[in-house]
C-alpha positions as CSV (number, residue, x, y, z in Angstrom):
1,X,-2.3,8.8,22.0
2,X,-4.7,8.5,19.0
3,X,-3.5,8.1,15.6
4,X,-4.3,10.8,13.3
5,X,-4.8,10.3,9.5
6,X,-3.5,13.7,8.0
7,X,-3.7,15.1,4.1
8,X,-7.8,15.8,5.2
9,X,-7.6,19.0,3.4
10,X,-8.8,18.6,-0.4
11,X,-7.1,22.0,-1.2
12,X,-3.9,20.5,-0.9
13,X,-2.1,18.5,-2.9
14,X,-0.1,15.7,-1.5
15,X,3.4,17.1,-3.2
16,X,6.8,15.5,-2.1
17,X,6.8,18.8,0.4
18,X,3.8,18.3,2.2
19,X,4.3,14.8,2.5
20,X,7.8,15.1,4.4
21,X,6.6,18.1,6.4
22,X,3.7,15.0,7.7
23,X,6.0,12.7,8.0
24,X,8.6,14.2,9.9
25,X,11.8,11.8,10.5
26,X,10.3,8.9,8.8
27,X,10.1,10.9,5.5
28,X,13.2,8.8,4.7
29,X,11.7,5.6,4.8
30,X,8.7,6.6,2.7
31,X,10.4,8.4,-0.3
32,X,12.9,5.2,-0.1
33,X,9.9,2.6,-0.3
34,X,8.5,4.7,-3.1
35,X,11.2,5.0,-4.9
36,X,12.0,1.4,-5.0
37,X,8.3,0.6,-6.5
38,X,9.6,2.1,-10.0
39,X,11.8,-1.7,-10.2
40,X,8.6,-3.5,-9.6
41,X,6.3,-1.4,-12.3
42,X,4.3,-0.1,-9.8
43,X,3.3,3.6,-10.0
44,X,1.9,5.5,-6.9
45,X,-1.6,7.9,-7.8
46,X,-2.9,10.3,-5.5
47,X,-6.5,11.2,-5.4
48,X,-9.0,13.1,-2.8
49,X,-11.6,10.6,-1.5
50,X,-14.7,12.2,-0.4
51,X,-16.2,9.3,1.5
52,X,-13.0,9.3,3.8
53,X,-12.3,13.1,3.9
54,X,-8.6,12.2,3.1
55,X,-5.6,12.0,0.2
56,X,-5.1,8.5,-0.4
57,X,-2.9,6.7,-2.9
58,X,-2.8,3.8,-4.6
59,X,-0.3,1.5,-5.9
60,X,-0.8,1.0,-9.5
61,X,0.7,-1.7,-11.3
62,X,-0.4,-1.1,-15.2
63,X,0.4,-3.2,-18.3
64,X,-1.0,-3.5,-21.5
65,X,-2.4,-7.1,-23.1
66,X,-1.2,-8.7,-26.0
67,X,-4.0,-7.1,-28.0
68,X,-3.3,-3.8,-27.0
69,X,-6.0,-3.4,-23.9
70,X,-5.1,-1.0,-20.9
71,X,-5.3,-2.8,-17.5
72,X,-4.3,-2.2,-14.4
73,X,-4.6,-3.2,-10.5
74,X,-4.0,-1.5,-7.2
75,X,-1.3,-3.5,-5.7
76,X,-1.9,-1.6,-2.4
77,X,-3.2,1.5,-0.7
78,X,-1.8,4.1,1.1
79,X,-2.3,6.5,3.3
80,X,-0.6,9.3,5.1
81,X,-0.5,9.7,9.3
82,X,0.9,11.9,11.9
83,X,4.3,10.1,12.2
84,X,3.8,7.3,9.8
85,X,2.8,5.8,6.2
86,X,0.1,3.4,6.1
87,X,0.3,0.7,3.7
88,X,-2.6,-1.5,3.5
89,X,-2.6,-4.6,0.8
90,X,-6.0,-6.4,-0.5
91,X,-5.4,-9.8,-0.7
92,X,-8.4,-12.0,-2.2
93,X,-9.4,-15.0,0.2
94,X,-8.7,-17.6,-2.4
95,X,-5.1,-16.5,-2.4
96,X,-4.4,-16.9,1.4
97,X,-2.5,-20.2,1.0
98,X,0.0,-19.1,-1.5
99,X,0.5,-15.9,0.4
100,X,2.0,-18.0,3.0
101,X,4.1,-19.7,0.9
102,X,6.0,-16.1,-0.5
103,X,9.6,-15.7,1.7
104,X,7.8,-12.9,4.4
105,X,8.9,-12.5,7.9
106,X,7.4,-14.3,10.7
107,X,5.6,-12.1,12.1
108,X,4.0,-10.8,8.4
109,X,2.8,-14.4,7.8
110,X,0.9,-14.1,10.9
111,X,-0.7,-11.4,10.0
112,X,-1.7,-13.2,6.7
113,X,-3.2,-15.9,9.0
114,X,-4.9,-13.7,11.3
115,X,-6.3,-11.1,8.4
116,X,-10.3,-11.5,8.6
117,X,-12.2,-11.3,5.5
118,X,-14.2,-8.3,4.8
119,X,-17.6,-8.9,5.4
120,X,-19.1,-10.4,1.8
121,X,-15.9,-9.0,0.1
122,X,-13.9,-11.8,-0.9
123,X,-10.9,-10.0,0.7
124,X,-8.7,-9.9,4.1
125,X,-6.5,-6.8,4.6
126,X,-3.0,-7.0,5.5
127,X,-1.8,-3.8,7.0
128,X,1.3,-2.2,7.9
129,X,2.4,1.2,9.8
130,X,5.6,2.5,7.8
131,X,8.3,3.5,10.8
132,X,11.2,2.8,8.9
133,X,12.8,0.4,5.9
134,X,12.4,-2.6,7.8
135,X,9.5,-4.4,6.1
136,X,10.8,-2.6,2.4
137,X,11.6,-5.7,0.8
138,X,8.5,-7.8,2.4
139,X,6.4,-4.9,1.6
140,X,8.1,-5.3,-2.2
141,X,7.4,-9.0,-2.8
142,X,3.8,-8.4,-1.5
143,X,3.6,-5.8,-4.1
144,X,4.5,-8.3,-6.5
145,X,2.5,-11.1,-5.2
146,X,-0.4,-8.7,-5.1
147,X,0.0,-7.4,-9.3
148,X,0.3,-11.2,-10.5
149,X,-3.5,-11.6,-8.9
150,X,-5.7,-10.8,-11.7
């Protein structure tokens, strides 16, 4: 069975609603990850994406510098499918080895060895298909591990 990106329509607005109508059972696994982001400063922002046809969201982390500048990064991406979240990190090449070295599952540091860079982006992608709150907490110290790269 092929998997289906949903929230293709640019008429409607990803609300809390249409969200859990997409996500069916697992609903309760999203709004608890995304709840859980407010503790590590990270703020979720919807936007329609022309190029993809699709609602994605990113995970913001935003902070100001000690002389007053606005920053922020996208700690991860995000994206909505029939039956699942998908939650799609951006981790830079050059920060591969200390990746490893963050407390992840097993089978998530694999992935982090396996990820293949992005063509001439200086980036592999480390992706994961939201079922439930098992990977919550990996998916959490990612987050952070993601917002400390500037």
């Amino acid at each position: 069975m092929p998997e289906i990106q949903l929230l293709r329509d640019p008429n409607i607005q990803p609300t809390p609603d249409v969200i859990a109508a997409c996500l069916g059972v697992i609903n309760a696994a999203y709004t608890s990850f995304v709840a859980g982001l407010q503790a590590h400063d990270i703020q979720v922002s919807w936007r329609y994406y022309t190029d993809g046809n699709a609602w994605l969201a990113k995970g913001l982390y935003k902070w100001t510098t000690s002389r007053g500048t606005a920053k922020e990064i996208t700690a991860f991406w995000l994206s909505i499918w029939e039956g699942f979240a998908r939650i799609t990190f951006y981790i830079p090449e050059k920060a591969r080895i200390d990746a490893l070295t963050l407390p992840l599952a097993d089978d998530i540091k694999q992935m982090i060895v396996d990820g293949k860079q992005m063509g001439k982006l200086k980036f592999f992608p480390v992706t994961f298909d939201l079922h439930s709150d098992k990977w919550h907490e990996d998916l959490y110290r990612l987050a952070d591990f993601r917002k400390a790269i500037k």
